[in-house]
KOLZALO-162741 format. One line per field, with one value per residue (C-alpha): x, y, z; residue number from 1. Coordinates in pm, whole numbers, plus 50000, padded with zeros to 5 digits. Layout:
! residues N
x (X,...) .
y (Y,...) .
z (Z,...) .
seq (NUM,...) .
END
This chain:
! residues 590
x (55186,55075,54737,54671,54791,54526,54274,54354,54345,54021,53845,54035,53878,53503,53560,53654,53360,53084,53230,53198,52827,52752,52865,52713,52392,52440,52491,52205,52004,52183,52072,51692,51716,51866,51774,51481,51280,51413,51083,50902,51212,51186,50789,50839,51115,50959,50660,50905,51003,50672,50331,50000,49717,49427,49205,48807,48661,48310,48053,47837,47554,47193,46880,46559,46382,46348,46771,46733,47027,46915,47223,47511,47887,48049,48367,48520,48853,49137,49432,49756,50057,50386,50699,50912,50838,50974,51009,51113,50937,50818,50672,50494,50341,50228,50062,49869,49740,49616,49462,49320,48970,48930,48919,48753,48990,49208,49603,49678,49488,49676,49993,49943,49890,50162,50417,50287,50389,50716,50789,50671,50827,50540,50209,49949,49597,49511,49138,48883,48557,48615,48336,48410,48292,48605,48864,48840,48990,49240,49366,49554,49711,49891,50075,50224,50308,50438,50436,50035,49892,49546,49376,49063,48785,48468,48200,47811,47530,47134,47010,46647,46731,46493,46397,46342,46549,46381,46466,46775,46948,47261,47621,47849,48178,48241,48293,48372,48231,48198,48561,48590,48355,48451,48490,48908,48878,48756,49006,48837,49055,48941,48677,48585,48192,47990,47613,47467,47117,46852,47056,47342,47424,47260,47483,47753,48029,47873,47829,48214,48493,48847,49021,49306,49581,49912,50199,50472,50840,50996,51357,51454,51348,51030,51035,50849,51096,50897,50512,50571,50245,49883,49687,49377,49048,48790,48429,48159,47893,47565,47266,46927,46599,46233,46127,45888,46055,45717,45546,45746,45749,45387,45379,45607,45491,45129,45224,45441,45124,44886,44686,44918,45262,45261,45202,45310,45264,45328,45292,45338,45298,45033,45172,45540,45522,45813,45785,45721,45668,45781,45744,45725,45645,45820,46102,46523,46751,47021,47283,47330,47561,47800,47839,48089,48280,48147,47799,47608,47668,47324,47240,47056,47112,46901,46610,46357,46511,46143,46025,45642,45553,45689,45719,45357,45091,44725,44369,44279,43957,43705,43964,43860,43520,43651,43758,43434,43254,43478,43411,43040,43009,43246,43014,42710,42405,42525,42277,42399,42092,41950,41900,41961,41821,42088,41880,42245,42291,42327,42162,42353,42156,42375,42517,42396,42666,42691,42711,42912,42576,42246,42216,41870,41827,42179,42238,42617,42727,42601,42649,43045,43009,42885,43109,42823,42887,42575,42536,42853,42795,42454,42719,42946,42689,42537,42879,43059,43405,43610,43518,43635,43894,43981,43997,44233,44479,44464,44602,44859,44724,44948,45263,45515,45540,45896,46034,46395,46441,46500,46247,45890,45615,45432,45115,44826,44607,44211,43946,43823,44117,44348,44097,44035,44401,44361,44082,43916,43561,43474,43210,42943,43099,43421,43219,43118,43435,43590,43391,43502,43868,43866,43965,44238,44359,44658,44870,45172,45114,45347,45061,44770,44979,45020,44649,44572,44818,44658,44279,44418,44573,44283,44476,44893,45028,45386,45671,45734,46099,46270,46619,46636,46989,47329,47602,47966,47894,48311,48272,47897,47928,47587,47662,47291,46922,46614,46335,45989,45846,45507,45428,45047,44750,44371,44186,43853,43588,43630,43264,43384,43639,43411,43176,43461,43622,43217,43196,43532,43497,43137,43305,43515,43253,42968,43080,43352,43646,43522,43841,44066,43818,44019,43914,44080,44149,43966,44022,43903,43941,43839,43833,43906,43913,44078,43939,44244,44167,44453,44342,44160,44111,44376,44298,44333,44325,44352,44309,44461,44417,44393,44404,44067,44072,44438,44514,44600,44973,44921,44844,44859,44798,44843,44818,44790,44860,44563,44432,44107,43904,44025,43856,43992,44300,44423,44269,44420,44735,44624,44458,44805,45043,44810,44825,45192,45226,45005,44981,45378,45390,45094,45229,45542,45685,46008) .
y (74882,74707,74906,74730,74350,74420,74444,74168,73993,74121,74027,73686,73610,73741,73514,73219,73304,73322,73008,72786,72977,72864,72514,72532,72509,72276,72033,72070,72059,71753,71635,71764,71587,71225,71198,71432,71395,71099,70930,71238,71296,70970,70964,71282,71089,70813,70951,71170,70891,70707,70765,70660,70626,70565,70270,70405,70144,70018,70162,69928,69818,69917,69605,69570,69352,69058,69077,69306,69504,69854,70068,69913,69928,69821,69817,70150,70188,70487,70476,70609,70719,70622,70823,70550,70373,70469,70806,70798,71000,70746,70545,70849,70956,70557,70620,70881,70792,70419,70561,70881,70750,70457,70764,70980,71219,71396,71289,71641,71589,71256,71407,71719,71471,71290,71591,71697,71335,71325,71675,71664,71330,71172,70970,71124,71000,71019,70894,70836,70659,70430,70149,69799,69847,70074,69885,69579,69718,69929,69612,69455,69810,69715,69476,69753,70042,69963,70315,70306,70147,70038,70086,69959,70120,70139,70353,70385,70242,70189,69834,70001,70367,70543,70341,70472,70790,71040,70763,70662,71020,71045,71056,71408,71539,71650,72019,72356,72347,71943,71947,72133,71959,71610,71313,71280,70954,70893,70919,71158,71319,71631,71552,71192,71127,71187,71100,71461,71325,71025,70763,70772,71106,70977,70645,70796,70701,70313,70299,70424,70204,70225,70293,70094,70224,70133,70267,70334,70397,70713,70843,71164,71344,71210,70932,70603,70324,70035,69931,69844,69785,69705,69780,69627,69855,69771,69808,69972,69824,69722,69906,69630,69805,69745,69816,69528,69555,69489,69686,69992,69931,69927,70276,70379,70304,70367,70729,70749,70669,70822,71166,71407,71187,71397,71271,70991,70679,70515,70126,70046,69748,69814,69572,69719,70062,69923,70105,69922,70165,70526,70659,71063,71151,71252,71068,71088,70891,70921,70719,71053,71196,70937,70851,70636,70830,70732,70781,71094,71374,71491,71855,71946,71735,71951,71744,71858,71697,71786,71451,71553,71188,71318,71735,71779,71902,71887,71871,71463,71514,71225,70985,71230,71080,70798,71016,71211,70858,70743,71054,71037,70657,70707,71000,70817,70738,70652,70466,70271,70211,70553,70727,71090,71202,71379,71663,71728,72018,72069,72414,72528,72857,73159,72913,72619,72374,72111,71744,71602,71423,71390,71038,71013,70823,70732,70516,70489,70237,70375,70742,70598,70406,70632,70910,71181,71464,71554,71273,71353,71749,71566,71385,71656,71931,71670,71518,71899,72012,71952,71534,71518,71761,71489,71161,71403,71438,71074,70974,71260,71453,71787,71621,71475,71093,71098,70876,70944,71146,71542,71803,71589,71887,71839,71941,72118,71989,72141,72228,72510,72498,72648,72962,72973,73027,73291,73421,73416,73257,72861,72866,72620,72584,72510,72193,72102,72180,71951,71691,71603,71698,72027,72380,72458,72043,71964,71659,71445,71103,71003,71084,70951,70598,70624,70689,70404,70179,70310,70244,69907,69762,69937,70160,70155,70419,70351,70532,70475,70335,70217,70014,69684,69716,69796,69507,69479,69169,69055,68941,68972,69245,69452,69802,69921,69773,69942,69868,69965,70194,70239,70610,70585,70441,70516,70447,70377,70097,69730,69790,70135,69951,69716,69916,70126,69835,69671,70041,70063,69701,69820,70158,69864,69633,69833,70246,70459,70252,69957,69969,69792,69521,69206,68854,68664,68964,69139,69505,69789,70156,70538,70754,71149,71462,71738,72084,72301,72661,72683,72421,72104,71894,71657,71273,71091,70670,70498,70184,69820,69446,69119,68749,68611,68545,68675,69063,69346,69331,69598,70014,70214,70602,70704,71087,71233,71613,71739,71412,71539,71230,71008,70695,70724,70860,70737,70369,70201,70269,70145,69824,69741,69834,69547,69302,69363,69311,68935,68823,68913,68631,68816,69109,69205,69527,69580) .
z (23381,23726,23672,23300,23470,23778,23489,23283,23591,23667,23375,23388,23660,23591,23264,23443,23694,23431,23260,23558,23591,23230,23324,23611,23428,23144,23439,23630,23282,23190,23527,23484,23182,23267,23579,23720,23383,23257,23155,23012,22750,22737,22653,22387,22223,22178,22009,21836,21670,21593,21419,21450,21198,21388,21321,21481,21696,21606,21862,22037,21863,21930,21953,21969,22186,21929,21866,21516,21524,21426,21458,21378,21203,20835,20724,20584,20451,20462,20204,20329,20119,20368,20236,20270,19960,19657,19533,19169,18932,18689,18992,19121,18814,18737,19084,19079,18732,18866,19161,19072,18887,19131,19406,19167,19191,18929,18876,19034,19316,19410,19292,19530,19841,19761,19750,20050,20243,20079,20179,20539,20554,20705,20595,20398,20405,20010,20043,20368,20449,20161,20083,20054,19671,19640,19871,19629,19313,19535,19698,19394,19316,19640,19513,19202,19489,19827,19930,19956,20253,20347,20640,20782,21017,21128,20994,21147,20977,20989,20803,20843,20738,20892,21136,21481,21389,21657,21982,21809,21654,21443,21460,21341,21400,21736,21712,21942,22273,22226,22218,22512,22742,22625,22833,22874,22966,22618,22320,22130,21833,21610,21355,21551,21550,21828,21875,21858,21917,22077,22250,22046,22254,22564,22556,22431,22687,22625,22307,22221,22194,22271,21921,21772,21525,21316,21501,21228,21346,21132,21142,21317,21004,21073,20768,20750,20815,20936,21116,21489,21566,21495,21794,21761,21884,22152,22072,22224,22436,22300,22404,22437,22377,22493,22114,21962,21560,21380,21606,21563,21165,21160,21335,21127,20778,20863,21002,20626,20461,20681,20490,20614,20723,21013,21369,21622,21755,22050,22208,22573,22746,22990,23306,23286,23082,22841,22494,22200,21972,21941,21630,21467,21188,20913,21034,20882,20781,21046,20817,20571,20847,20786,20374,20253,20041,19685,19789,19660,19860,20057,19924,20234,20581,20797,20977,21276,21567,21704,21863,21814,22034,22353,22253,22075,22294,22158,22305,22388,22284,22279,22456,22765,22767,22964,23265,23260,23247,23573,23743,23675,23785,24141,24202,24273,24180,23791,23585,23265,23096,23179,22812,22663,22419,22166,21898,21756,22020,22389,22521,22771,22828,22732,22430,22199,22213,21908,21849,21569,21483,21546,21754,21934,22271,22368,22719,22862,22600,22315,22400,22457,22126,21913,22121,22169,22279,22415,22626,22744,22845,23018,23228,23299,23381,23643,23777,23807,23703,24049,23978,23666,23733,24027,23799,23609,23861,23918,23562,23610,23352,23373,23452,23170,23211,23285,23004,22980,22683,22660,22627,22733,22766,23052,22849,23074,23340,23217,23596,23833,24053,23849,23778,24150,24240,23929,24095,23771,23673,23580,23317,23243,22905,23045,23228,22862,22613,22942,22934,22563,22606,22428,22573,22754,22807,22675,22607,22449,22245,22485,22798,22595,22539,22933,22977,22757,22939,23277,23186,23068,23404,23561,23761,23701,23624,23511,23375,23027,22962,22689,22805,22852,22924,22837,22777,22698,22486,22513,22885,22911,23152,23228,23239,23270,23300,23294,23516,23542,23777,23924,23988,24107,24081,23947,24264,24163,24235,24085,23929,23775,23571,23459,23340,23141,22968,22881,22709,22534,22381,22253,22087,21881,21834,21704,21779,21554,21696,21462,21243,21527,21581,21507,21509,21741,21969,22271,22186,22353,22204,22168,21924,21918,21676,21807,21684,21557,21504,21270,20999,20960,21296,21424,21478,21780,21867,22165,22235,22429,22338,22500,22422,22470,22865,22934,23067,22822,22749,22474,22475,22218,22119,21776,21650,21309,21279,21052,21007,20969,21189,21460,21339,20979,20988,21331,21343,21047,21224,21525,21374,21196,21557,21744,21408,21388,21777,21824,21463,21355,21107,20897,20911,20618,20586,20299) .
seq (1,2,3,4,5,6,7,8,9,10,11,12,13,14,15,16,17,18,19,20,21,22,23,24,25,26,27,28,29,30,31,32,33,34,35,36,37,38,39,40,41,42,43,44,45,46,47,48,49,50,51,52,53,54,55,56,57,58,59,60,61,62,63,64,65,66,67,68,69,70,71,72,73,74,75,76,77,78,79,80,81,82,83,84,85,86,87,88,89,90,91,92,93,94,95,96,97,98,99,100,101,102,103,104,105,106,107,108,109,110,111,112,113,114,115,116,117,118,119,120,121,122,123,124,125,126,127,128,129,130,131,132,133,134,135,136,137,138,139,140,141,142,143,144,145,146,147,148,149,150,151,152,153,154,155,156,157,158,159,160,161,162,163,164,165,166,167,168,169,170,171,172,173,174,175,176,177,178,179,180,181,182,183,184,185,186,187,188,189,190,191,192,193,194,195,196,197,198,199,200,201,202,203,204,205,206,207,208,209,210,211,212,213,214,215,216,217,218,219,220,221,222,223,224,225,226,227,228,229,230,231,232,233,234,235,236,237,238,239,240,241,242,243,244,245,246,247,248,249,250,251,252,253,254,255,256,257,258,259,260,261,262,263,264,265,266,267,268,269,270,271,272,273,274,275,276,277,278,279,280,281,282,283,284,285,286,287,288,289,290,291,292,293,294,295,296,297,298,299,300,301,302,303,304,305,306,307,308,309,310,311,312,313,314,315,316,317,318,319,320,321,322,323,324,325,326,327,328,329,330,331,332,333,334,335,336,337,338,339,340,341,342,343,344,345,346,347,348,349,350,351,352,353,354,355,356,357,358,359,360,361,362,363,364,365,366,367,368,369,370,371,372,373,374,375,376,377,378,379,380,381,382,383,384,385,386,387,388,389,390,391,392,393,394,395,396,397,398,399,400,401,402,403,404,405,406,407,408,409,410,411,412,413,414,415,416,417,418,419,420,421,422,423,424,425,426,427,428,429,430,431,432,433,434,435,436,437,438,439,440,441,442,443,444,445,446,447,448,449,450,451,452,453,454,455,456,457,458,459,460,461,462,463,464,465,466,467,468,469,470,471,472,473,474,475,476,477,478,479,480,481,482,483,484,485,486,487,488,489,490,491,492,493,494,495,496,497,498,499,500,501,502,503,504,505,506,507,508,509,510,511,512,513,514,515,516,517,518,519,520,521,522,523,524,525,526,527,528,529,530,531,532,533,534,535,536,537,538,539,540,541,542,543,544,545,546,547,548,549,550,551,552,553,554,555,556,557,558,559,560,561,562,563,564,565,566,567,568,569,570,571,572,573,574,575,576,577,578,579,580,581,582,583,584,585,586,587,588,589,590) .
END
């Protein structure tokens, strides 16, 4: 008997032991929990008890020089359907049957959604993206069903379409690896838009805002009971650009209408190397990434992000002629007026070597004017590969120009020192397929609109740059400003330069660069046909413009892929980018 009461009193005790163990804990969790942790309980209660339908701020705005906004924001619309309204059948059914064809969906679909709030207890968005078109009929249902809530936001848009869509890019949902390498200090949320392309990737962090939202307070069973809050966003900042609007629309529509709508265009200003134009052909329209939700779906949204102005590499061709002429004339002994005679072929010995016509007794001027080739090889063959090879080098020919946008090729720099380091052999018919920009020389619309720019401020070679700057227009804040930047010069003689521009100015007076000759204007210009082994021969125009008695403040290179001829497929384009830029009153575009 005294062995059974030493057990019970055993077991009493371990009882008693693990009961003050138990309690034990519960008090230091109550402690964690009211006094160690206090404010995060506090924090997950509180959005326990709340919910949010976000309200996307608009993103900063994009400009061109002359204040057209070219990317910019309209209102969209999301309809909510808060469970706290009422919940009778009859109301329900009256619901989804007024709301379905104004959605265009079926009374199932809305019915469906609607289950699916007042189930989960929470709001249910029943339509997104919504267009202002849409929103106004839905507005007076509001008054009929409290339950339904509207909700405005902000959705991307393009007044010009297609404007500028290679420099500017597109919007799309941020997805997978996006996700994971996204900027926290940004309030991203799954499916938000994120520039994916141009500078609405490369300004992303600018250009987005802070969103807002409707906070909504909801019972513990996670109800709708009333709105706390409407948290107004914060937009983005606006992004200023160097782009010249008629300028740009001129490249643009002449490239569209050009023989093959292939090919680019590009406008500098010679004394600063802002762009003012930087066009490709065929362009997109960036605003299909982001319908409003009665527009027609797009069957097919893939584009070619390929940005052909700053990524296309071709031969130069005839626009060389200039550095063979300036290596030629700071050689020595260079005569002008001193004539050769052109049969339609250049015999270089081991190979006959043809002109693209028969031109007789050509001196500098002509022979630039009338852009013959044999009077060119003459040149070359005297002057010698390592001058012209040096000019080359002087324009940076070989190296990308360093404008601020993803994947510039650096195209090829064309002479004898690269074969020497090769240890291989420099031909006399590398001299001549040199001389006229053809063999292995290649480079970007974007480096002949810098060579233009170049020859134009005899001498400066800037980097091209597009930002003016980058503004938060509430306080007036600038974030960003671009500024131009010399990186060399042509060092040649005064007399060299004047010799160039008399030639250039004769190629558009009475040579094959007549189409840009514009009353009014002192333009000076060069043709080029590039020959293409893999189809008909691509066209080339470059070419820079003056007041009468003022300095160039205009450059401009335009290419058209299979264009078949410089002169006619490239110069109309030119002609209407230099119109467009000093006569903008004559010029309309729709």
């Amino acid at each position: 008997m005294a062995a059974v009461k030493v057990s019970f009193n055993n077991r009493l005790r371990f009882l008693l032991a693990l009961a003050l163990l138990a309690g034990a804990v519960v008090a230091l969790r109550l402690m964690d929990i009211q006094l160690l942790r206090h404010s995060h309980y506090l924090h997950l209660a509180e959005r326990n008890r709340t919910q949010v339908l976000y309200q996307t701020a608009p993103r900063g705005r994009i400009f061109t020089a002359d204040g057209r906004a070219v990317a910019s924001n309209a209102p969209a619309f999301n309809l909510y359907y808060l469970s706290a309204g009422p919940q009778d059948e009859p109301y329900l059914r009256r619901l989804a049957e007024d709301y379905a064809p104004r959605l265009g969906l079926t009374v199932s679909q809305v019915r469906d959604k609607v289950q699916t709030g007042i189930r989960s207890g929470k709001a249910v968005a029943l339509a997104e993206n919504l267009s202002p078109k849409q929103v106004a009929a839905l507005k007076e249902l509001q008054l009929y069903y409290p339950g339904v809530y509207l909700i405005e936001d902000n959705k991307r848009v393009y007044p010009f379409g297609s404007f500028a869509s290679h420099l500017l890019g597109y919007l799309g949902s941020i997805e997978g690896q996006e996700w994971k390498n996204r900027d926290l200090s940004l309030d991203y949320r799954l499916n938000a838009k994120i520039g994916k392309n141009g500078l609405e990737k490369k300004f992303e962090k600018e250009l987005k805002g802070r969103d807002g939202g409707v906070y909504l307070e909801v019972d513990y069973r996670g109800r709708v009971k009333r709105v706390i809050e409407d948290r107004k966003w914060r937009p983005g900042a606006d992004v200023y650009l160097t782009l010249d609007f008629d300028v740009q629309r001129a490249a643009e529509e002449g490239l569209k209408n050009s023989l093959t709508g292939r090919g680019a265009a590009v406008a500098l200003d010679p004394r600063t190397g802002a762009v003012l134009a930087l066009a490709t052909a065929p362009a997109f329209e960036p605003g299909m990434f982001v319908p409003y939700s009665d527009e027609p779906e797009v069957k097919s949204k893939k584009i070619s992000e390929y940005n052909l102005a700053v990524q296309g590499i071709y031969p130069p061709a005839s626009t060389f002629k200039v550095i063979t002429a300036i290596a030629a004339i700071e050689k020595g002994g260079f005569d002008p007026e001193k004539t050769v005679y052109c049969p339609g072929f250049y015999d270089a010995g081991s190979r006959v070597f043809k002109c693209w016509s028969t031109h007789g007794a050509d001196n500098f001027f002509k022979g630039m004017a009338d852009s013959c080739d044999v009077y060119f090889y003459t040149l070359a063959a005297q002057t010698g590969p390592a001058a012209i090879e040096k000019v080359q080098r002087m324009f940076q020919f070989g190296k990308p120009t360093g404008i601020d946008l993803p994947g510039e090729k650096a195209g090829n720099l064309y002479g004898p020192t690269k074969r020497a380091r090769r240890r291989s052999y420099w031909f006399i018919g590398d001299t001549l397929n040199l001389s006229i920009g053809q063999g292995e020389l290649l480079v970007t619309p974007i480096k002949m609109a810098q060579y233009a720019a170049a020859i134009a401020s005899q001498g400066k070679v800037w980097r091209p740059y597009y930002l003016d700057k980058v503004v938060y227009h509430q306080t007036g804040k600038v974030l960003r400003e671009g500024q131009p930047e010399l990186l060399g010069t042509v060092d040649i003689k005064p007399s060299t330069w004047k010799l160039i521009f008399k030639a250039l100015k004769q190629t558009v007076d009475e040579g094959t660069a007549r189409r840009v000759k514009i009353k009014g204007l002192d333009v000076y210009g060069k043709t080029g046909t590039a020959q293409n082994p893999h189809g008909d021969d691509h066209g080339w125009f470059m070419a820079f413009a003056a007041r009468p008695g003022e300095e160039p403040s205009l450059a401009v290179a335009v290419f058209v892929e299979f264009g078949k001829g410089g002169s006619s497929a490239a110069g109309p384009i030119a002609r209407h980018m230099i119109e467009a830029y000093y006569f903008p009153e004559k010029t309309k575009y729709e």
